[in-house]
DRENKOLKE-886953 format. One record per residue (C-alpha): residue in three letters; z, y, x; residue number from 1. Coordinates in steps of 0.2 Angstrom, whole numbers, plus 2048, in hexadecimal, padded with zeros to 3 digits. Each point is the difference from the previous one (the first is absolute). Layout:
Ala	Z	Y	X	NUM
...
//
This chain:
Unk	7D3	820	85F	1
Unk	800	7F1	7F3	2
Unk	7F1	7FA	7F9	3
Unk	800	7F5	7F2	4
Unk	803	7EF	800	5
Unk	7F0	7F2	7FE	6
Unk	80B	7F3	7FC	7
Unk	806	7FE	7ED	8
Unk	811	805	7F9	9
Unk	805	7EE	803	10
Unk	7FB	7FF	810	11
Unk	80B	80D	806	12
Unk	810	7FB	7FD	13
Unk	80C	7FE	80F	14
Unk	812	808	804	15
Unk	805	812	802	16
Unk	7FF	805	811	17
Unk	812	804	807	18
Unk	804	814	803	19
Unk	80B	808	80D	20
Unk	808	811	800	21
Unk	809	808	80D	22
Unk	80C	80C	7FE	23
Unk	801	80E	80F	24
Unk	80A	80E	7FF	25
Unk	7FA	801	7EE	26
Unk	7EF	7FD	800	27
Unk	7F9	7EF	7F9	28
Unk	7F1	7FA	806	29
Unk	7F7	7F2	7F5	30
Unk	7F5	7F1	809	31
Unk	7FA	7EE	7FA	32
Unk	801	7F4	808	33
Unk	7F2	7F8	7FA	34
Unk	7EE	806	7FE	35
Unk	7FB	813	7FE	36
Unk	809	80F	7F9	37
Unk	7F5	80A	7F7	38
Unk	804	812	7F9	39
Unk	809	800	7F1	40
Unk	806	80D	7F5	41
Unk	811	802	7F7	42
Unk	805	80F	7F6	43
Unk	815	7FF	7F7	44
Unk	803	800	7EE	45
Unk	7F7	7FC	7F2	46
Unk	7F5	812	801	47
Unk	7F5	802	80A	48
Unk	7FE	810	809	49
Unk	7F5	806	80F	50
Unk	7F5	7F6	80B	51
Unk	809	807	80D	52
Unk	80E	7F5	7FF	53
Unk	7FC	7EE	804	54
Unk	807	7F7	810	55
Unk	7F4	7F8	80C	56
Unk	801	7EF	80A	57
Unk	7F8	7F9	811	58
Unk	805	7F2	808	59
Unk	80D	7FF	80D	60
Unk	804	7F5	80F	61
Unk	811	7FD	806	62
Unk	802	800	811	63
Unk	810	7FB	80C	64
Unk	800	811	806	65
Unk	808	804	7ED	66
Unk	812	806	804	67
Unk	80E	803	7F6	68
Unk	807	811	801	69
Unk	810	7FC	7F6	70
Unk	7F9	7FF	7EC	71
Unk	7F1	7F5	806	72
Unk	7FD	7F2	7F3	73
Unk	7F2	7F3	7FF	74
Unk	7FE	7FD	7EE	75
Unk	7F7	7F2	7F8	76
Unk	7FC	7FD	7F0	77
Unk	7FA	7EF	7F8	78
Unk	7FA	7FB	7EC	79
Unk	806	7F3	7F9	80
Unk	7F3	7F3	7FC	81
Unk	802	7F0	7F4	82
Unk	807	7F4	807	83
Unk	80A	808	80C	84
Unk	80F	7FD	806	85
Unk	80F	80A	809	86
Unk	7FD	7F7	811	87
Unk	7ED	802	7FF	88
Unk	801	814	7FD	89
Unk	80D	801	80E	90
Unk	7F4	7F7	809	91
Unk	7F1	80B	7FE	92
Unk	80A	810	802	93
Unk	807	7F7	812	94
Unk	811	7FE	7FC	95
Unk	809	7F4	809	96
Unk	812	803	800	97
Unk	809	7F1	7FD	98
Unk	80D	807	7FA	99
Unk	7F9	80D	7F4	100
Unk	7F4	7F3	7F9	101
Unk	810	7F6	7FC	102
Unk	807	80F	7F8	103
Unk	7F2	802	7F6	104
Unk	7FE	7EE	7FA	105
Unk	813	7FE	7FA	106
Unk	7FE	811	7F8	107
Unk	7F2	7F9	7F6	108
Unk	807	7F0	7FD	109
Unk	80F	809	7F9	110
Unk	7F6	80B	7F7	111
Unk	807	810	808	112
Unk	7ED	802	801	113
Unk	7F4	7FE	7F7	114
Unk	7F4	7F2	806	115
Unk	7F0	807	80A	116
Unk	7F3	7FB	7F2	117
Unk	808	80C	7F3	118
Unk	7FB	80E	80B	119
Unk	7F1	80A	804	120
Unk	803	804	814	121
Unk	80A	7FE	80E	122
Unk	803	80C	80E	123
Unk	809	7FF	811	124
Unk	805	80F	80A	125
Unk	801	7F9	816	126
Unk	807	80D	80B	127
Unk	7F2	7FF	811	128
Unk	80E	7F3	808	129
Unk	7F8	7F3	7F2	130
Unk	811	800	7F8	131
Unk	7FF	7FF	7EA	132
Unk	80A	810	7FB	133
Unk	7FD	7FE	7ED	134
Unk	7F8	7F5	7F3	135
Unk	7FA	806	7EF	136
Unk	7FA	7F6	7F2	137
Unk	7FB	809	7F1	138
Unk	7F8	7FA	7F1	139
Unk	7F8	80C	7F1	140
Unk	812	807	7FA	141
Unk	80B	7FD	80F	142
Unk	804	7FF	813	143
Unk	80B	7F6	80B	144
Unk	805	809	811	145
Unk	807	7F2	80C	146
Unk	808	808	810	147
Unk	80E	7FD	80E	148
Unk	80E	80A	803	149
Unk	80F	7FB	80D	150
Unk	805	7F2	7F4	151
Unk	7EF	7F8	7FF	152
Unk	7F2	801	7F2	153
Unk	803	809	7EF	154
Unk	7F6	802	7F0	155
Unk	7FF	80E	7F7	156
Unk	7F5	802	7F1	157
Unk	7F6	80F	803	158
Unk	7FA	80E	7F1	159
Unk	7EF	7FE	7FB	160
Unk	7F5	80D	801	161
Unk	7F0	800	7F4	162
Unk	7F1	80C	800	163
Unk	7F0	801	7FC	164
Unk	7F0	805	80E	165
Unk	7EF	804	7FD	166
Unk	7F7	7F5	80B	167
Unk	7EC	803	803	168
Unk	7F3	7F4	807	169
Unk	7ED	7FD	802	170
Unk	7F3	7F6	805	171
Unk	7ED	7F9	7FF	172
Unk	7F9	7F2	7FA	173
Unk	7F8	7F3	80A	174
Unk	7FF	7F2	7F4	175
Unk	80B	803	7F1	176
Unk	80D	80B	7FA	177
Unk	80D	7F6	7FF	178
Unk	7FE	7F9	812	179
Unk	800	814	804	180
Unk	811	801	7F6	181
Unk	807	7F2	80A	182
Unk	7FC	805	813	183
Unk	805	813	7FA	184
Unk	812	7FA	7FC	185
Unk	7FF	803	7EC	186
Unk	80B	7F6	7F5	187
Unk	7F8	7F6	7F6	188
Unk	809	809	7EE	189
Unk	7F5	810	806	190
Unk	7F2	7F8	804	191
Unk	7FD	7FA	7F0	192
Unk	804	80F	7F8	193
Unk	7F4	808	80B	194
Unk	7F1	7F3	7FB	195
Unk	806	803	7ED	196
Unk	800	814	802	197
Unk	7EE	7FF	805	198
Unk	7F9	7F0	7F4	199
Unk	7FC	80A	7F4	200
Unk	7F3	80B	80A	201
Unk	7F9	7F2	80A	202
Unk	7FE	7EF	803	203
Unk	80B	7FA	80F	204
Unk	7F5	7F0	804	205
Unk	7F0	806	7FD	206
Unk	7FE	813	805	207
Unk	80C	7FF	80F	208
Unk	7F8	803	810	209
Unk	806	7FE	814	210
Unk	803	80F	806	211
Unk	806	806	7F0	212
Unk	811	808	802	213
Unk	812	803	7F6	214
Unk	80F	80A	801	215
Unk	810	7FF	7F8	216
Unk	80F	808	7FE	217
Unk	80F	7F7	7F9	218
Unk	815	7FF	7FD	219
Unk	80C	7F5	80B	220
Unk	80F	7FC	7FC	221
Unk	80C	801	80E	222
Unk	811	7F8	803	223
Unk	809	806	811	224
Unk	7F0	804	807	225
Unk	7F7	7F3	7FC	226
Unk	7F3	7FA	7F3	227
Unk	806	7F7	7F2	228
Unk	7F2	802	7F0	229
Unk	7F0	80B	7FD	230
Unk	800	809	7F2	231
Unk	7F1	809	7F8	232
Unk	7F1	807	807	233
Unk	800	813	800	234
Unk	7EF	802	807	235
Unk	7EF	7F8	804	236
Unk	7EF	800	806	237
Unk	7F0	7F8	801	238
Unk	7EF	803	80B	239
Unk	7F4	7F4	7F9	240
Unk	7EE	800	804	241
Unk	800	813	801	242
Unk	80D	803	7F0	243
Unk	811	808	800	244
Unk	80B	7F7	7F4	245
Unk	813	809	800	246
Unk	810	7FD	7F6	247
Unk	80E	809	800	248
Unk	812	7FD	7F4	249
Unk	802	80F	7F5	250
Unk	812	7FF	7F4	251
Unk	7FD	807	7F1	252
Unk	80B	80E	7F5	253
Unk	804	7F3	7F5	254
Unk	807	7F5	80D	255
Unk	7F1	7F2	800	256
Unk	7F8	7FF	810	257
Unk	7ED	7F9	804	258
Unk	7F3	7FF	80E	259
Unk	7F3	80F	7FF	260
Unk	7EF	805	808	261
Unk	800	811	809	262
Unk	7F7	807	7F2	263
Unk	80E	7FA	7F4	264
Unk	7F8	7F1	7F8	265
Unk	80B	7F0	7FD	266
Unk	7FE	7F3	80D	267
Unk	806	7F3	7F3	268
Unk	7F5	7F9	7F4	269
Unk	805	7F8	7EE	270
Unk	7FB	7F2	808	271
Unk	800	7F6	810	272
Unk	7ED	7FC	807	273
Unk	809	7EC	804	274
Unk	80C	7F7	7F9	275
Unk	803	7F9	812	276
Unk	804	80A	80F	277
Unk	7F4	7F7	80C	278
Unk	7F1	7F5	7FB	279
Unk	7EC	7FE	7FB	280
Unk	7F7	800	7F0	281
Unk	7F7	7EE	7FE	282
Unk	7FA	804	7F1	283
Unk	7FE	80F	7F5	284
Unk	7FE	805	7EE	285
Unk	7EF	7F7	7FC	286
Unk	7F9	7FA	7ED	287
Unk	7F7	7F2	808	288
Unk	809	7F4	80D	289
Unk	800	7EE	808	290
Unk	812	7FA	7FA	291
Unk	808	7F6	811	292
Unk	808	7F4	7F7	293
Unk	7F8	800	7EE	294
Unk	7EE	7FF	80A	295
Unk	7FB	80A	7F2	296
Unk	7F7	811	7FF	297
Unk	80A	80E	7F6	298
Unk	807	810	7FD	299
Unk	80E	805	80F	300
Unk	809	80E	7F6	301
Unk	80C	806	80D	302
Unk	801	800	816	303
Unk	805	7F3	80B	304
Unk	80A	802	80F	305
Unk	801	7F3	80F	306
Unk	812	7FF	809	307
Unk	80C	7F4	804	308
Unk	80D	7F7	7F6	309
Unk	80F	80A	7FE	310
Unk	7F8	812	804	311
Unk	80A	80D	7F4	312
Unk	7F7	805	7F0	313
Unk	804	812	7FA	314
Unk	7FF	809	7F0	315
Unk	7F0	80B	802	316
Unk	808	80E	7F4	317
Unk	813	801	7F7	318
Unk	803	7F7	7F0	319
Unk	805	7F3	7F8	320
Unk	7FF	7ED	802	321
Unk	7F9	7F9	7EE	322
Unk	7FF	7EF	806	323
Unk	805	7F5	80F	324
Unk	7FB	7EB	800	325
Unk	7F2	7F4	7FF	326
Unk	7F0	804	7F9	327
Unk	7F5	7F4	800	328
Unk	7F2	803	80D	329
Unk	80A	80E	806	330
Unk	80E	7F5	808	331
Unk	810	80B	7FF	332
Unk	7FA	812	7FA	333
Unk	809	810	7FF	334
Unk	7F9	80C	7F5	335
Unk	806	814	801	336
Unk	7FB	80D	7F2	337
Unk	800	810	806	338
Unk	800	812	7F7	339
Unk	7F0	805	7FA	340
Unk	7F9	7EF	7F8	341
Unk	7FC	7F8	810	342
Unk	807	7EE	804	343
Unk	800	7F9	814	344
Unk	7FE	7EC	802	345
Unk	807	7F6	80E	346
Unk	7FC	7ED	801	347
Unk	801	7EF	809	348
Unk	812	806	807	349
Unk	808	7F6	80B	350
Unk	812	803	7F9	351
Unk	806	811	7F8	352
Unk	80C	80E	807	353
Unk	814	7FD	7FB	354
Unk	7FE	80E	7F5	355
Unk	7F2	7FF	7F6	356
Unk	800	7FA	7EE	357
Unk	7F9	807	7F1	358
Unk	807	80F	7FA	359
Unk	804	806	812	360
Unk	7F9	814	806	361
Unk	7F9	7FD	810	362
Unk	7FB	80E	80E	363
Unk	7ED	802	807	364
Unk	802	7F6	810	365
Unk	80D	7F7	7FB	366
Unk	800	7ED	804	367
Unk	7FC	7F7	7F0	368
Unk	7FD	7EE	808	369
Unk	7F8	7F5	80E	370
Unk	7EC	7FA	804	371
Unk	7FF	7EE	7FC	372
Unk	7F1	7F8	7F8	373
Unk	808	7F7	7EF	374
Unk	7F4	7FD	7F3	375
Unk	7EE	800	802	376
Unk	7FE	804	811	377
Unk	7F8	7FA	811	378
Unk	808	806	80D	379
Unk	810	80C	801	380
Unk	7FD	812	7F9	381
Unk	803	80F	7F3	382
Unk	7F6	801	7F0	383
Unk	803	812	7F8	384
Unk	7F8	808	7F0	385
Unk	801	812	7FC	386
Unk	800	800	7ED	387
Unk	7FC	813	7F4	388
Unk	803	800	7EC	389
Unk	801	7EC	803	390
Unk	7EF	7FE	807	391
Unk	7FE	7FA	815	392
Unk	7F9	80B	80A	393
Unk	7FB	806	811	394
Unk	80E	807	809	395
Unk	7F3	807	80B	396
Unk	7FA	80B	7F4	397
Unk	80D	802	7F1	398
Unk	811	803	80B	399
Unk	807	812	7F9	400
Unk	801	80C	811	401
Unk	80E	80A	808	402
Unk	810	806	7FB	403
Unk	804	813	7FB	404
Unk	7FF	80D	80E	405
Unk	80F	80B	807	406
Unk	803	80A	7F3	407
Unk	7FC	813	801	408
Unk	813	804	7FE	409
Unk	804	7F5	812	410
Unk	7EC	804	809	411
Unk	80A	80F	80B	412
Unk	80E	7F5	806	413
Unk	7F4	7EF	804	414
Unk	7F3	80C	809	415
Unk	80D	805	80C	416
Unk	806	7EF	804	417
Unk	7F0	7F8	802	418
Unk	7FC	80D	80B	419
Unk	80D	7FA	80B	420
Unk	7FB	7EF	7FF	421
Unk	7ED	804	803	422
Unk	807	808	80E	423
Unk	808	7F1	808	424
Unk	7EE	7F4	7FC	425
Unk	7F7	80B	809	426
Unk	80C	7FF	811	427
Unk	7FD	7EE	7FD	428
Unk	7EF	7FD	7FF	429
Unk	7FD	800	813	430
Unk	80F	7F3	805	431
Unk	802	7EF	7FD	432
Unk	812	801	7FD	433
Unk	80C	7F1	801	434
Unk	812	801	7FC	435
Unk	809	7F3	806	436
Unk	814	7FC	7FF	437
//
């Protein structure tokens, strides 16, 4: 079983581990080569349907004794990593044929194929003889099958086949949940949508506890079998200090779709607990404190938050950009008004987003500018006011709460589905569950 990771996201950077699958008499059996395999499971499609179907992983070790019984293939798959080039993924997936690597590189060089950093993968298929029978390189919306035949070696661009899988994972905590999230395999796109389902109903750096744990259950997108993109969280859960937290995608009758409690209740609130994804408040809403730079004592009407230069500012709610420049003390300042009389601030910007000017409808979590720490400010960090009928207030206390709940017309059809998605938490409450490609 995995545990989670004590190091920090950073940290835990390294390559993909290489996989090998071989083919007999129909079967495919998955190891890496690398490491250990833990369980993972995988359900087709974009619905998900029974915990029964999920396909589950152990390691393998390949003997000598492996024999090829006439359709035996030893298949080898590598991710293309930046900086890579064709003779270092040939080398890593053990190709040394000198003549097919000199196939290869005059078919890149006169772009019969594509070059080997436009794609996503690279695979190899060796008959047990250690001779290459094929080479396929495929990006996100094609494939390239290079083979031999009795005149030598042919290209044949192959049809690309897309789908979309359910894939669910799970782990504990040990330090924080985004070290979890790493050594569990999740990308990082859902695990920061994970953290942002459950910001609204807790703190992620203060009431997280080791030993806490998380599941979640998302789409992948799939191109000839192999992963390209995740897509959107289906489901989710949280075991904090004794709490269940769960969320589960419900589309509406009307179309719109939104992340709900099991009771109903919108996961999302008008507005986002932070306008950063990850980071500390140095110092709150108070009406008396030391100024840093001004050595003065005074009123601070709104919440700093401490991160490093260039960390992505969101929009804590939808609406529009009113203004977007300098403002004296402020540094560069966007300011958003949002329905209902209620105004966000966000200050000492590094720089803004390509998009943002006044006039512009923003998104709740969309990216309205960078950390920096222009105007009157000590070190790098976020200043962010909360404003109501023009006045500065808390955000603590004056933020409006959730959005409407399934409506009565859709309550039969989202019972039913979270049903099946409750169903697939509980299965993985007791595994740490990894799935790796």
């Amino acid at each position: 079983m995995f545990t989670a990771a004590t190091r920090s996201r950073a940290a835990l950077r390294m390559p993909m581990a290489s996989s090998v699958r071989v083919s007999i008499g129909g079967v495919t059996l998955t190891a890496l080569l690398l490491g250990v395999v833990g369980a993972f499971g995988v359900s087709p499609d974009s619905q998900i349907e029974g915990i029964d179907r999920r396909i589950v992983s152990e390691g393998l070790e390949l003997s000598s004794s492996t024999k090829q019984d006439g359709v035996g293939l030893l298949w080898r798959d590598e991710k293309v990593q930046k900086g890579d080039s064709l003779l270092s993924l040939l080398a890593r997936l053990d190709v040394h044929d000198a003549e097919l690597v000199a196939f290869l590189q005059t078919s890149v060089r006169n772009r019969d194929l594509p070059s080997p950093s436009s794609a996503r993968i690279v695979v190899t298929a060796t008959d047990l003889n250690g001779s290459v029978v094929e080479v396929r390189m495929s990006g996100d919306s094609w494939a390239y099958v290079i083979s031999r035949n009795d005149s030598g070696y042919v290209i044949k661009q192959d049809i690309v086949q897309s789908e979309r899988r359910v894939i669910m994972q799970s782990g504990t905590i040990d330090s924080s949940l985004f070290a979890a999230t790493d050594n569990a395999g999740i990308p990082e796109s859902i695990a920061g949508a994970f953290a942002e389902l459950f910001s609204g109903e807790l703190d992620l750096h203060r009431d997280i506890r080791r030993g806490d744990r998380f599941a979640v259950i998302y789409e992948m997108l799939y191109s000839n079998g192999y992963p390209v993109r995740p897509g959107r969280i289906v489901a989710a859960e949280f075991l904090n200090q004794g709490r269940t937290l769960q969320a589960f995608f419900f589309q509406n009758r009307d179309g719109s779709g939104d992340y709900y409690t099991p009771s109903g209740r919108s996961m999302r609130q008008s507005f986002l607990r932070s306008p950063l994804e990850f980071s500390r408040v140095t110092s709150g809403f108070s009406s008396n404190r030391f100024h840093p730079v001004l050595q003065i004592w005074r009123a601070h009407k709104g919440t700093d938050f401490g991160a490093p230069i260039g960390t992505r500012v969101r929009s804590t709610a939808e609406g529009v950009v009113v203004f977007a420049g300098w403002q004296n003390g402020y540094g560069k300042v966007v300011e958003v008004r949002h329905t209902g009389n209620f105004l966000t601030k966000y200050g000492h910007l590094s720089e803004f987003a390509g998009s943002i000017k006044k006039g512009v409808r923003v998104e709740q979590g969309q990216t309205l500018g960078f950390v920096g720490m222009t105007g009157l400010a000590s070190g790098p960090h976020l200043h962010y006011e909360f404003h109501v009928n023009g006045v500065q207030a808390d955000p603590q206390n004056s933020v409006p709460q959730h959005r409407p709940s399934v409506s009565p017309e859709d309550r039969d059809i989202f019972i039913q589905s979270s049903m099946r998605s409750i169903a697939q938490l509980e299965m993985l409450r007791g595994l740490n569950v990894a799935a790796i490609e």
